[in-house]
C-alpha positions as CSV (number, residue, x, y, z in Angstrom):
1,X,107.0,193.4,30.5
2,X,108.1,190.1,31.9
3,X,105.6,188.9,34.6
4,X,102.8,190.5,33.1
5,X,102.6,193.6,35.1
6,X,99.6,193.6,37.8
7,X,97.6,196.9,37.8
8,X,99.1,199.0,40.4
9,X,101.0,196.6,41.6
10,X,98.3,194.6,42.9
11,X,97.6,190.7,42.3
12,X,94.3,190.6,40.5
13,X,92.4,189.8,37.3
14,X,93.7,193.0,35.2
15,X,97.5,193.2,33.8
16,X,99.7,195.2,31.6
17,X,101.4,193.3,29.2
18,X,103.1,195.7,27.6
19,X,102.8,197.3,23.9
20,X,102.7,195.3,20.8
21,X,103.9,196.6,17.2
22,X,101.7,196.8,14.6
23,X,103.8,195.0,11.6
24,X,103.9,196.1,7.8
25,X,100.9,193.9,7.2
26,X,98.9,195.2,9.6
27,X,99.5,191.9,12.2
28,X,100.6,192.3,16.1
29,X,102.1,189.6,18.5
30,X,99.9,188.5,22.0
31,X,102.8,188.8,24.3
32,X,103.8,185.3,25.4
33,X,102.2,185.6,29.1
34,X,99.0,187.2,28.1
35,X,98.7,184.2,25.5
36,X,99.2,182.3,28.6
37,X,96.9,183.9,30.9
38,X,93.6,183.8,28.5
39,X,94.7,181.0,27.4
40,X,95.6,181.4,23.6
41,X,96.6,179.5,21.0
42,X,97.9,179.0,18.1
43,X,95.5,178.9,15.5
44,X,92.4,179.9,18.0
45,X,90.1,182.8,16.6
46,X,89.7,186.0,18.2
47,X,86.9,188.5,18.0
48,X,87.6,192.1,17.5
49,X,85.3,194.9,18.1
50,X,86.2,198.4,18.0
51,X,84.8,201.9,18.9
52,X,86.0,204.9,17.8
53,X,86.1,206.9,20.8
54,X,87.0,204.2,23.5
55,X,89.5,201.9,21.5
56,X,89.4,198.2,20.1
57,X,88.7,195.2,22.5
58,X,90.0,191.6,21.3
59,X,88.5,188.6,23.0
60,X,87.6,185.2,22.7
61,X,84.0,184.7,21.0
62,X,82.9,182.0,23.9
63,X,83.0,185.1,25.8
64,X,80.2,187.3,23.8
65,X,77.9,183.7,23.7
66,X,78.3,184.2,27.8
67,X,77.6,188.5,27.1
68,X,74.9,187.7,24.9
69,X,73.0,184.7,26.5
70,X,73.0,186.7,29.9
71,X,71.5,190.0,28.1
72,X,68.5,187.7,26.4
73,X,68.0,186.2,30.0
74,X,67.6,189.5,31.3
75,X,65.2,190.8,28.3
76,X,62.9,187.4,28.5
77,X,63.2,188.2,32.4
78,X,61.8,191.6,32.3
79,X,59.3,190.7,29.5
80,X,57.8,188.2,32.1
81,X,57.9,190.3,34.7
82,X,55.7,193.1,32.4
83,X,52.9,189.8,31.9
């Protein structure tokens, strides 16, 4: 989808980039915008976590160290909070 297709039309953080083939060995292509967008490169590594009921989700890992770090904030928050 040239010009990575905003959500409804809309200018904002979400887009549809289209659909991607799944190749003979398994591999896909990141659409040459979304490479763009989330800034991906040749070469970078990707994390992939999957559920079974909702899908699979593909990010960068800098972006779990951000998920993660905020959750243990929170936890060592609330466990100060209980002292």
């Amino acid at each position: 989808m040239a010009g990575g297709k905003h959500v409804l039309g809309k200018r904002s953080t979400r887009h549809i980039f289209g659909t991607v083939r799944v190749g003979e060995r398994g591999q896909i292509v990141i659409p040459k915008e979304a490479r763009s967008v989330f800034g991906i490169s040749p070469g970078d590594t990707l994390l992939l976590l999957g559920d079974e009921e909702h899908g699979i989700f593909i990010s960068k890992p800098e972006l779990m160290d951000r998920v993660a770090a905020d959750f243990f904030a929170e936890v060592e928050e609330k466990r100060n909070a209980k002292q």
